[in-house]
C-alpha positions as CSV (number, residue, x, y, z in Angstrom):
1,X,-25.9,5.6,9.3
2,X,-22.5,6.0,7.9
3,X,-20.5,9.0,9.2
4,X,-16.8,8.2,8.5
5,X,-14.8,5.5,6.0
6,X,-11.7,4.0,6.8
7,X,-10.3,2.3,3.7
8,X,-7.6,0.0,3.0
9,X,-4.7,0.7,-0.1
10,X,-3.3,-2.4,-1.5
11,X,-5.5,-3.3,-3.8
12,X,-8.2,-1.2,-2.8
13,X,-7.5,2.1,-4.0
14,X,-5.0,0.6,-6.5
15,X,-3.6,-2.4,-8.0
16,X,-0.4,-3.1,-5.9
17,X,0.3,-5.7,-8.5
18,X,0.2,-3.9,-11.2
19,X,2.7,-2.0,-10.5
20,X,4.7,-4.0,-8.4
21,X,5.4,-6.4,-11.0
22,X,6.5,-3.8,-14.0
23,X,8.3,-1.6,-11.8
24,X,10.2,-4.6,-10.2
25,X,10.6,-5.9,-13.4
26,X,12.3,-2.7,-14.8
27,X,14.8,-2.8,-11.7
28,X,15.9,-6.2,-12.4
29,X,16.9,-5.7,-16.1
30,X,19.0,-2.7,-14.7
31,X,20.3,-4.8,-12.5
32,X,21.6,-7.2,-14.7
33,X,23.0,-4.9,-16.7
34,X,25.1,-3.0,-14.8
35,X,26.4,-5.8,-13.0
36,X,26.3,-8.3,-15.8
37,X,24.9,-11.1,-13.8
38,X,22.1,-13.2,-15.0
39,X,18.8,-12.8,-13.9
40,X,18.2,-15.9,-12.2
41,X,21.1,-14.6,-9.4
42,X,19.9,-11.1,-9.2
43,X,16.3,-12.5,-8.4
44,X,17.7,-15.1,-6.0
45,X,19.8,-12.3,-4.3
46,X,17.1,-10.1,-4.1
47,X,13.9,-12.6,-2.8
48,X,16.1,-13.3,0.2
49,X,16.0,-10.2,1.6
50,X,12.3,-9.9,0.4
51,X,11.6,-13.0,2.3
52,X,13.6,-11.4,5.4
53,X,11.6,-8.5,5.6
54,X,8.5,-10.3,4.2
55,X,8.2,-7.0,2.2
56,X,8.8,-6.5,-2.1
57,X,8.1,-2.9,-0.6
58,X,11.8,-2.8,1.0
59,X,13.7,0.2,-0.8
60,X,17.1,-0.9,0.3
61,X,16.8,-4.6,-1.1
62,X,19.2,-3.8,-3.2
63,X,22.5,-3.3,-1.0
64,X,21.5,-5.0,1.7
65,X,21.5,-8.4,-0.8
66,X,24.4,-10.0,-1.6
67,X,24.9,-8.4,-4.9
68,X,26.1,-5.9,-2.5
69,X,29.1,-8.0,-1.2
70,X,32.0,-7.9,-3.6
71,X,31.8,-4.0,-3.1
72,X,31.1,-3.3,0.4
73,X,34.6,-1.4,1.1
74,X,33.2,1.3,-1.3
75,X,28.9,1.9,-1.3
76,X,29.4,5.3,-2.2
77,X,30.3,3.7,-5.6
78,X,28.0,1.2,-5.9
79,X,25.2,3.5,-4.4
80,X,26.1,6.1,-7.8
81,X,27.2,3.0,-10.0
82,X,24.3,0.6,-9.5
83,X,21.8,1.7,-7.3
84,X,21.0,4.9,-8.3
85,X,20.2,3.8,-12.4
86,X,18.2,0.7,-10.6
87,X,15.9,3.1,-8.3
88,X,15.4,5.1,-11.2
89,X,14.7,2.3,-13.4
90,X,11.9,1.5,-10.6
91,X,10.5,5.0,-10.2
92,X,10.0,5.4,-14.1
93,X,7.8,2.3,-14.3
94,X,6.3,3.1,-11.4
95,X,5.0,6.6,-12.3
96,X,3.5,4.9,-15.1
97,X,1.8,2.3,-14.2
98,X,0.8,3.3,-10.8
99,X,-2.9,4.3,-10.8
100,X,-5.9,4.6,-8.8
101,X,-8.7,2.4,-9.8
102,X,-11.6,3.8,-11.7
103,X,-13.6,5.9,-9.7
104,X,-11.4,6.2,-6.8
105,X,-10.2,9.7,-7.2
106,X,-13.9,10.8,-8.2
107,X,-15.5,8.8,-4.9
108,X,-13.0,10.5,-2.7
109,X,-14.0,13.9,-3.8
110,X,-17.8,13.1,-3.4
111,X,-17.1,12.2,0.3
112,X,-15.3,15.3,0.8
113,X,-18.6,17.3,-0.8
114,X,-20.8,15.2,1.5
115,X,-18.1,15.9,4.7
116,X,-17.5,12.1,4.9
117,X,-13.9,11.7,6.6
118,X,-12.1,9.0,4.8
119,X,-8.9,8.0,6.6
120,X,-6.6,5.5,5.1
121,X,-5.5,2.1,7.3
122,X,-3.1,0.0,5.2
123,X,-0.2,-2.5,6.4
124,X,2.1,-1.4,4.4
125,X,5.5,0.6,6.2
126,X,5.0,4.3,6.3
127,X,7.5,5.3,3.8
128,X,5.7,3.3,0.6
129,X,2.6,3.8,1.8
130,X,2.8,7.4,1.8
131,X,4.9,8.1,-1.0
132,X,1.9,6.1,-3.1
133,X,-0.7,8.0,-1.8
134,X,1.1,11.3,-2.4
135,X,2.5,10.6,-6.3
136,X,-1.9,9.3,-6.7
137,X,-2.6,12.5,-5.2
138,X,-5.1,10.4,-2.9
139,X,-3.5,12.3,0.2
140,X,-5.6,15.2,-1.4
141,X,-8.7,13.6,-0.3
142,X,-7.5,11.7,2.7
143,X,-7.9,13.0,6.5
144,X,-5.5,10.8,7.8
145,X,-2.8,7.5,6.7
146,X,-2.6,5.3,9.3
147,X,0.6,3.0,8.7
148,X,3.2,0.3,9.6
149,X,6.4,2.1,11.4
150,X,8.6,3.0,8.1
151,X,11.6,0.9,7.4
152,X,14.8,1.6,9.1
153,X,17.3,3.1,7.4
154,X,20.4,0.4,7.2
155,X,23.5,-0.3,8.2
156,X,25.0,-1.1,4.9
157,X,24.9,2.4,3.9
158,X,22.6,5.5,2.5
159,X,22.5,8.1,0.3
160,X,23.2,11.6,1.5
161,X,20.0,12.6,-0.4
162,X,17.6,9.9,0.8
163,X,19.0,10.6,4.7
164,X,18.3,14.4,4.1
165,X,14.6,14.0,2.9
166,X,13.7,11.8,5.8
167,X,15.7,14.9,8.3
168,X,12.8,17.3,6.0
169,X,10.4,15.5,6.4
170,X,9.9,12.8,4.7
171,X,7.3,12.7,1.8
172,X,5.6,15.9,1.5
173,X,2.3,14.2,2.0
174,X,-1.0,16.4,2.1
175,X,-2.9,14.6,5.2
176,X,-1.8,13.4,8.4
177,X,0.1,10.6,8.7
178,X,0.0,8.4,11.9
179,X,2.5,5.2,12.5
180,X,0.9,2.2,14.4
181,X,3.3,-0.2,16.2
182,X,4.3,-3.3,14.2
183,X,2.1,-5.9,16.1
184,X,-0.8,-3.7,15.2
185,X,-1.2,-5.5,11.7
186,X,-5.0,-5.9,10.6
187,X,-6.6,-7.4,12.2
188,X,-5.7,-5.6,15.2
189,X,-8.8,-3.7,16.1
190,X,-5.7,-1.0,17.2
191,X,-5.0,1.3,14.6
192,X,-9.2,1.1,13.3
193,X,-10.2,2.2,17.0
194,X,-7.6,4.8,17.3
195,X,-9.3,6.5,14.0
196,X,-12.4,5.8,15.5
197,X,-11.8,7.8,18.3
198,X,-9.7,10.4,16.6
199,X,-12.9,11.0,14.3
200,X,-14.9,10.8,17.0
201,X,-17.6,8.3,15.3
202,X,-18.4,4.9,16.6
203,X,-17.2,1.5,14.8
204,X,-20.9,0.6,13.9
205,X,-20.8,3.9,12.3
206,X,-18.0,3.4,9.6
207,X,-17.5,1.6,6.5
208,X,-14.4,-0.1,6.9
209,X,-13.3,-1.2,3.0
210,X,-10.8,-3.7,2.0
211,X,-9.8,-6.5,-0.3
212,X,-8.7,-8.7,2.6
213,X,-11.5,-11.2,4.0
214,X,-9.0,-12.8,6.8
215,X,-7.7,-8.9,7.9
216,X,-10.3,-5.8,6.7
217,X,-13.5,-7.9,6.9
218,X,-12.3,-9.8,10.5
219,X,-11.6,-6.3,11.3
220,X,-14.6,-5.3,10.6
221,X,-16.6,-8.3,12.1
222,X,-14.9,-8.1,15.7
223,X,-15.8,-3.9,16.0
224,X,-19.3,-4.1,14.7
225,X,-17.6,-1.4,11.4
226,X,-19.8,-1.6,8.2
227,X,-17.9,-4.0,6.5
228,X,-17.3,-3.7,2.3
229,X,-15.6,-5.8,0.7
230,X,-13.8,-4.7,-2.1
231,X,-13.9,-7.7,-4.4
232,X,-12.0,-6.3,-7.3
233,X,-9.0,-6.1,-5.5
234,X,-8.8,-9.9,-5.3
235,X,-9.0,-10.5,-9.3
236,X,-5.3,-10.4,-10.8
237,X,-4.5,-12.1,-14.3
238,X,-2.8,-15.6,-14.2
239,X,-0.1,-13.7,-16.5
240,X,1.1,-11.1,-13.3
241,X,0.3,-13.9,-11.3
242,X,3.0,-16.0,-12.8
243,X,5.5,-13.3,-13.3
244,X,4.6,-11.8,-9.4
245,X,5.4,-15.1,-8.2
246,X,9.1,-14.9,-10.1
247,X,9.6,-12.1,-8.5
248,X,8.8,-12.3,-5.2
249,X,9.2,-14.4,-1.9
250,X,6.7,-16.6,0.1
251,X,6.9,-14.6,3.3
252,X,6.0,-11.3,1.3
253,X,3.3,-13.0,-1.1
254,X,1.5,-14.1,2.3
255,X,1.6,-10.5,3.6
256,X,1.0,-8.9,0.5
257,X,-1.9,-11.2,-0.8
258,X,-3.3,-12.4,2.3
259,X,-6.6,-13.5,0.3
260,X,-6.9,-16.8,2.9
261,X,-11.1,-17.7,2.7
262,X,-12.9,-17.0,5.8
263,X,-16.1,-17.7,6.8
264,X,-16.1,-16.1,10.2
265,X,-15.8,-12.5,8.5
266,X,-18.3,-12.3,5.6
267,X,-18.9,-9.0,4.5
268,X,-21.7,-7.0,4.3
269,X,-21.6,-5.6,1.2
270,X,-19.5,-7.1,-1.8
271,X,-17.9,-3.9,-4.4
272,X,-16.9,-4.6,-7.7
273,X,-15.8,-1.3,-8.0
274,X,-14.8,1.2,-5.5
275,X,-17.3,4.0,-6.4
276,X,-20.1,1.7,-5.3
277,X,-19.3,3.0,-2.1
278,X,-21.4,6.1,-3.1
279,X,-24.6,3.8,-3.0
280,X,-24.3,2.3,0.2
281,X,-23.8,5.4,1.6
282,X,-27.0,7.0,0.0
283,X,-28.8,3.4,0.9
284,X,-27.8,3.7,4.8
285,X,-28.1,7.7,5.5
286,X,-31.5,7.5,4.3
287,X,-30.4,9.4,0.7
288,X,-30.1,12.5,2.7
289,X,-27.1,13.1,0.5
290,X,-26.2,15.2,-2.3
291,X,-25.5,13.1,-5.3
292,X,-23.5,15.6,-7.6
293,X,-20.2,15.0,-8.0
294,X,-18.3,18.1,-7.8
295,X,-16.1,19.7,-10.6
């Protein structure tokens, strides 16, 4: 029986890569512009503090690199002057090219019909993580996002705008939003018991889905969760390989695309696409469901 689903993001629900890669790609050529520096020492500037916070998610990469330097007496200016035409540079590619996988959007609506709780457990910092889920409109279908504590704002300087949406509020994300500690990582059973028990539905009792085999399928191994293991999320194209690795740093690639074999966590089921879930489901409650999808 399968009463509740507790899904990973990255690369579950969405290609991180994807739109990591454009979007990063877009900021960089900004970047470059605006500063007229070559590429090389804008990406060199920026992996560093990538690598520090093993995050490409980081939002304030860009002043808290030393591109930052030559102007630190004045970020007011190079917050208007370079930052501002490099996060929007980011946020226009990312609006396009961010996008659920197929079926996603359609499975999460037939859990909601069948009154299947699906509660998001990702690794990612809260402030990403939710902004993603909100702009995919996956918060919609969500119960709850369980995430990494958001990133601190900096000392370096912020803008009076970003400062005044976190004082609001934040994101205005649809579904609860719950911050683990930063040791609870996957795999730490933490932050997957925690839902359990918020749901009130035992671990041998939920499908726990994700791309990971070392962190989502461990996870699921050492609770006794239903573990599927979304396969899919694992292909990417040698081309945003190559261009991913440019861009990014060692320490965030590892936490990122933590894709390590391991034997000790085998799945039980294997997806090649995420609406697959919909079978399982029927397979293990007996097909007791409804299998319309709604409107």
């Amino acid at each position: 029986m399968i009463r509740a689903v507790v899904t990973d993001m990255d690369n579950t629900l969405y290609s991180w890569v994807d739109y990591i890669v454009p979007s990063t790609e877009r900021m960089l050529e900004t970047l470059c512009r605006v500063l007229s520096l070559p590429r090389i020492q804008v990406i060199q500037a920026l992996k560093e503090v990538y690598d520090r916070y093993e995050s490409n998610d980081y939002p304030f990469a860009i002043q808290e690199s030393r591109l930052f330097d030559p102007y630190r007496g004045d970020f007011p200016s190079f917050s208007k002057l370079v930052i501002e035409p490099a996060s929007e540079a980011f946020a226009a590619a990312r609006k396009r090219y961010l996008r659920p996988y197929r079926g996603v959007i359609e499975t999460l609506r037939q859990l909601e019909v069948w009154g299947i709780p699906v509660v998001a457990l990702t690794d990612a910092p809260r402030n990403p993580a939710e902004r993603r889920a909100y702009m995919m409109g996956l918060d919609e279908s969500l119960t709850a996002l369980y995430a990494l504590p958001a990133f601190p704002f900096p000392e370096t300087g912020i803008a009076p705008e970003i400062r005044k949406r976190e004082e609001a509020g934040g994101c205005p994300i649809r579904c609860e939003v719950v911050e683990l500690r930063r040791e609870d990582e996957k795999p730490n059973s933490r932050g997957f018991l925690a839902i359990c028990e918020r749901l009130g539905v035992p671990p041998h009792e939920v499908a726990l889905v994700g791309d990971s085999l070392s962190k989502d399928m461990r996870l699921a191994r050492q609770t006794g969760a239903i573990g599927c293991w979304a396969e899919y999320g694992t292909y990417i194209s040698a081309e945003y390989q190559e261009r991913l690795d440019i861009l990014s740093a060692p320490k965030a690639m590892r936490r990122h695309l933590r894709q390590a074999p391991d034997s000790t966590a085998l799945p039980r089921f294997r997806l090649s696409c995420f609406d697959q879930l919909l079978g399982i489901i029927e397979s293990e409650n007996s097909g007791a469901l409804t299998t319309a999808l709604p409107a």
